[in-house]
N, C-alpha and C positions, 0 to 999 in steps of 0.2 A: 247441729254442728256447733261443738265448744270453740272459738278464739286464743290461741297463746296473750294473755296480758302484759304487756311493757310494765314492768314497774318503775317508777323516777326517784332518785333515792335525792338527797339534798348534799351537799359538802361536806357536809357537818355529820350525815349518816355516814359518807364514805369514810370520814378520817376517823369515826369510831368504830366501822367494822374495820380498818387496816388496821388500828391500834390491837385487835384480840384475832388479827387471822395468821396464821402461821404461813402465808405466803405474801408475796408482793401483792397488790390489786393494781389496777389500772383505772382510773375515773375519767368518761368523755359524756360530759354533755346528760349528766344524770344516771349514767348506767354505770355497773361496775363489772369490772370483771378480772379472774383471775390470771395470772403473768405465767406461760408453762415455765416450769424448773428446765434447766440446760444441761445437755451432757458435759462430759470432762472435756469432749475439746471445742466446744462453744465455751468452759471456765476458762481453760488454757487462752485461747485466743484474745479473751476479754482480758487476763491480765497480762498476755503479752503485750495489745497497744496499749494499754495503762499503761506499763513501762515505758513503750518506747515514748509515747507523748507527755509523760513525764520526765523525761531526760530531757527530751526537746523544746521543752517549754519553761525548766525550771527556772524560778525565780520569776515568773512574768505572770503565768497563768497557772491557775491550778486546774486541776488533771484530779475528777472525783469516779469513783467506781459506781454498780448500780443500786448504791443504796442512797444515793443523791434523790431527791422524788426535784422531777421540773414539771412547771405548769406552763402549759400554753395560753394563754389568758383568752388570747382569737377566738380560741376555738374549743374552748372550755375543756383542755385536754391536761389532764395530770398523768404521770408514767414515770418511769424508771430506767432512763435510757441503761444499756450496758457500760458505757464510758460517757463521763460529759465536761466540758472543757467551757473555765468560765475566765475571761480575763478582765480584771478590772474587778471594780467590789460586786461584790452578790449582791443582785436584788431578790427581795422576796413577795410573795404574794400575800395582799393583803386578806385571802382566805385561809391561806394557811405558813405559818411561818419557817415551816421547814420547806419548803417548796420553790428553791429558784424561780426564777423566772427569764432571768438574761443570760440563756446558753450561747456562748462564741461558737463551738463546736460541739454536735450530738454525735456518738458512735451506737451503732446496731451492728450488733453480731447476728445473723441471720440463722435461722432453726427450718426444719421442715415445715413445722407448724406457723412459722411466725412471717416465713421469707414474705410473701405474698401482700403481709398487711405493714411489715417492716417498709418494704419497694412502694408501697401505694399509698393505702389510706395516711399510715403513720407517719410517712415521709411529708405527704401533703401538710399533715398539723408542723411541720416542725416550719415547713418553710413560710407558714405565716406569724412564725414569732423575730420580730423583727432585726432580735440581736442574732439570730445564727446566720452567720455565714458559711459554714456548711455543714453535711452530712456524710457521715463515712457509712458504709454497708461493705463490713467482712462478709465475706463469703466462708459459709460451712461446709461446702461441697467441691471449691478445688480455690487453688491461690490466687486470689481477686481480689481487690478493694474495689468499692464501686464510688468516687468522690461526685456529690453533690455539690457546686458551689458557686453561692450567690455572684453574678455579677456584675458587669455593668448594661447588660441587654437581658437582664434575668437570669435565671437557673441553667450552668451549663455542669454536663455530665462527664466524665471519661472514667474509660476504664483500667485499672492499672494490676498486673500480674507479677508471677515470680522475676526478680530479676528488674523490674522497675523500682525507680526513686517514684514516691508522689510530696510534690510539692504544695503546700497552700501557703498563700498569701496570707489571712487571715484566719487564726495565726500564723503568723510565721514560722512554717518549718518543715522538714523533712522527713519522709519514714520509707523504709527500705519493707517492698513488700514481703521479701525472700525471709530477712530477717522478723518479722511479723511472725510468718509459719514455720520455724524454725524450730526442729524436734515437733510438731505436733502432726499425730493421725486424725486425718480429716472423716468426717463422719456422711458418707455420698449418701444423696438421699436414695 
């Protein structure tokens, strides 16, 4: 009976296969792996809160799309959130220089394929980088935000739908869920 063998790639292999692969990768902890491509209304929804948390922020925070790469330093986790929201100056990682490190706010737009590690594993890496204060999770399959957000007793959850304001503290600001899905066909799994 043959074994599957883990392969351990180094840093320095992963920033040289994303340099020549024609897709995003993801690097945790020595493995790599490839980022699925999104439908049109997982792009849609991605640059609909672009907008709106760029409206909402302007002039304080900057509001980057998913070509931003953040590293979790904790948890040896590099990725490409969908939206990532950095206020104050960018730091970088001293592995690699295109690679944040102090996200204020992460957004995941959720996929069939991805919901599962978006809610769990992925969410886990984010809440131990010490500058996020929260986490948004769009929903791809009906009008949801799911807000993450650090605070003073730990991580509290709520969920917010059509027709709700969600508020965060850090940053400071507001988004209209209704407005979020606005013109877009959701894609049920």
């Amino acid at each position: 009976m043959t074994t599957a063998r883990r392969l351990h790639h180094s840093y320095q292999e992963y920033l040289a296969a994303l340099e020549v692969s024609g897709v995003k990768l993801e690097y945790c902890d020595g493995e790599i792996y490839a980022m699925a491509g999104g439908t049109p209304a997982h792009a849609d929804l991605a640059a609909s809160i672009t907008r709106l948390l760029g409206n909402a922020l302007l002039g304080r925070c900057r509001v980057s799309s998913s070509d931003l790469k953040v590293r979790i330093e904790a948890t040896d986790l590099t990725t490409f959130p969908d939206v990532t929201v950095v206020c104050g100056a960018r730091e970088v990682s001293t592995l690699d220089q295109n690679a944040v490190t102090n996200p204020t706010l992460v957004v995941e737009v959720t996929s069939p394929s991805t919901e599962d590690y978006d809610r769990g594993e992925k969410l886990n890496h984010y809440k131990q980088c010490p500058s996020v204060c929260a986490v948004l999770l769009v929903s791809h399959r009906h009008q949801q935000v799911t807000a993450v957000v650090r605070g003073a007793n730990g991580w509290e959850v709520s969920e917010h739908r059509r027709g709700d304001q969600l508020a965060l503290a850090n940053p400071a600001c507001a988004l209209s869920v209704s407005e979020l899905y606005a013109g877009i066909e959701l894609t049920p799994a």
